[in-house]
C-alpha positions as CSV (number, residue, x, y, z in Angstrom):
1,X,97.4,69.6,119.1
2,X,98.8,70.1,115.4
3,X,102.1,69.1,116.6
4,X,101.4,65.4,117.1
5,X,99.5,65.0,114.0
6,X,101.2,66.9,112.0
7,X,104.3,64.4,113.5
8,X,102.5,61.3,112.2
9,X,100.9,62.4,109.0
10,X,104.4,63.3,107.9
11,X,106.0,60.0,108.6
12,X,103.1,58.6,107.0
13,X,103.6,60.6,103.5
14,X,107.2,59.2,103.6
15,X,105.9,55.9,102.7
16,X,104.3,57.4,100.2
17,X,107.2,59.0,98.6
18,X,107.1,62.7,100.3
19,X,108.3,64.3,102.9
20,X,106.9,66.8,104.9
21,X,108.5,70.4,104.8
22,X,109.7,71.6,108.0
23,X,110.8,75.0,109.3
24,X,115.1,75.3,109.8
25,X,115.7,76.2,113.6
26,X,117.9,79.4,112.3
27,X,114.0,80.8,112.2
28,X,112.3,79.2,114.9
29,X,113.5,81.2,117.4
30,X,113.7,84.6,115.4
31,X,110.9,87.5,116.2
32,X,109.6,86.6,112.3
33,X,109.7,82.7,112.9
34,X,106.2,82.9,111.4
35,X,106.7,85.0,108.3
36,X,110.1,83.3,107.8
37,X,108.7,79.6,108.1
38,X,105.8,80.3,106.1
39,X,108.3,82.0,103.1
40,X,110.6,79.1,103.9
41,X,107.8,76.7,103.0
42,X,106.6,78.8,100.0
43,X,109.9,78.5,98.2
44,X,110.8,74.9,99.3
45,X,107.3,73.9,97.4
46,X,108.7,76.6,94.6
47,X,112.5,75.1,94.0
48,X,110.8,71.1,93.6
49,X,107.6,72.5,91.6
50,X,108.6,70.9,88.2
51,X,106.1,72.5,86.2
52,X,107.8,76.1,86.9
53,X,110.1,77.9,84.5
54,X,112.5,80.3,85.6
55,X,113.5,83.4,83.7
56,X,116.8,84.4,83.1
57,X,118.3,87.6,85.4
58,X,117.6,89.8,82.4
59,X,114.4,89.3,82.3
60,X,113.4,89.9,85.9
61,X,111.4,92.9,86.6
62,X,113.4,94.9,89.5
63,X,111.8,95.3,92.7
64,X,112.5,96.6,96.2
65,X,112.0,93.5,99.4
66,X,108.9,94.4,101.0
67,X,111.1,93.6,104.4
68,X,113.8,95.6,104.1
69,X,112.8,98.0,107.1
70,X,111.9,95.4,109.7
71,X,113.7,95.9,112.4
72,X,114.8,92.4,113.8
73,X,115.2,89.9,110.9
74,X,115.3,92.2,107.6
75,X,117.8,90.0,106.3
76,X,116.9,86.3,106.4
77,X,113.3,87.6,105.6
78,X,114.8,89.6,102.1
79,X,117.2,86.7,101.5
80,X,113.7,83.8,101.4
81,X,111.6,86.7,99.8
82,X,114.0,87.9,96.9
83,X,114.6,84.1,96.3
84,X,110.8,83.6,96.0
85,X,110.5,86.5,93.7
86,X,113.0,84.9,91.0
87,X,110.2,82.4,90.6
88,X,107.3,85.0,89.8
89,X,109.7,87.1,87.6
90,X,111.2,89.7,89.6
91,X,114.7,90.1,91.0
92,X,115.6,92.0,94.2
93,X,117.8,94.8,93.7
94,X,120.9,95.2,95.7
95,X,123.2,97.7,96.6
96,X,126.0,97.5,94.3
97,X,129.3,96.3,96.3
98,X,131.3,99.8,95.2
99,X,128.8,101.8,97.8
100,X,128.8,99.5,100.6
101,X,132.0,100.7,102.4
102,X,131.1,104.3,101.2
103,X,130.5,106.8,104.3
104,X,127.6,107.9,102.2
105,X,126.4,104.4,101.6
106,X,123.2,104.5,102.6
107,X,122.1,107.7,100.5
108,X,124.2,105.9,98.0
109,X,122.3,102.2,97.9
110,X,118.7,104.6,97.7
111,X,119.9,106.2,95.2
112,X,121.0,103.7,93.0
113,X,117.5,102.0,94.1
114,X,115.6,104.2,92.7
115,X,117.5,104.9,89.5
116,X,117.3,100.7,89.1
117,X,113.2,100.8,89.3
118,X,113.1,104.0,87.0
119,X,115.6,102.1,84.1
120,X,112.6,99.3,84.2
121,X,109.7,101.7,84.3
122,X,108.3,101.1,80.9
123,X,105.6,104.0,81.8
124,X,108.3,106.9,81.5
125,X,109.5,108.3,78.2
126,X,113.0,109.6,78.0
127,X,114.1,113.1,77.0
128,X,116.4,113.8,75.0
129,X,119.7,116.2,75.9
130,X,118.5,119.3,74.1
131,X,115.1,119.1,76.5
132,X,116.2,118.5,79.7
133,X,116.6,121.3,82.4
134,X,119.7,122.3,83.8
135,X,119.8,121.5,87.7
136,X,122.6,122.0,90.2
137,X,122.8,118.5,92.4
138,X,122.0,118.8,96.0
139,X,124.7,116.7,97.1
């Protein structure tokens, strides 16, 4: 079994000045224990790499957390994503604070998701006033 040796190579590499990374309980016994151990260990190795630079918020390329609609553990799997992504030059956007306790909040938070992914899309030109067509909201 890995278990055992897994056990003993790990006190072994403490004699050799490292220590073996292991998985929090908070996320052994969630339905993602897998996903969220292996993105555990992914930015444990990340936060002690040395040789990595990290960009400041400005920089970071917005992007949506590829977990956000899992159903049992969208939260803890986000929060150890978006944390990774800071290291590869992307921040998580979030859903402003002012539109949380909004009734609408939900509609609100996509909203502002998508307006924070079009700001950073280098791809799209903007118009100027005198171009753009008049529209009625449908809200």
């Amino acid at each position: 079994s890995s278990v055992p040796l897994c056990d003993l190579w790990c006190q072994i590499q403490e004699f050799k000045g490292s220590k073996c990374i292991e998985c929090p309980d908070k996320y052994k016994s969630d339905p993602e224990n897998e996903t969220l151990c292996d993105l555990n260990e992914e930015l444990q190795l990340l936060l002690n790499d040395e040789d990595i630079t990290t960009l400041s918020p400005e920089d970071l390329t917005p992007v949506v957390c590829v977990y956000n609609d899992n159903l049992t553990s969208s939260d803890p799997l986000c929060n150890l994503w978006c944390q990774i992504q800071e290291f590869k030059g992307s921040k998580c956007i979030e859903c402003p604070d002012k539109y949380i306790s909004d009734p609408y909040n939900e509609t609100l938070c996509d909203l502002n998701e998508k307006l924070q992914l079009l700001l950073n899309n280098e791809d799209i030109t903007t118009t100027s006033l005198d171009e753009l067509t008049p529209i009625v909201c449908e809200f």
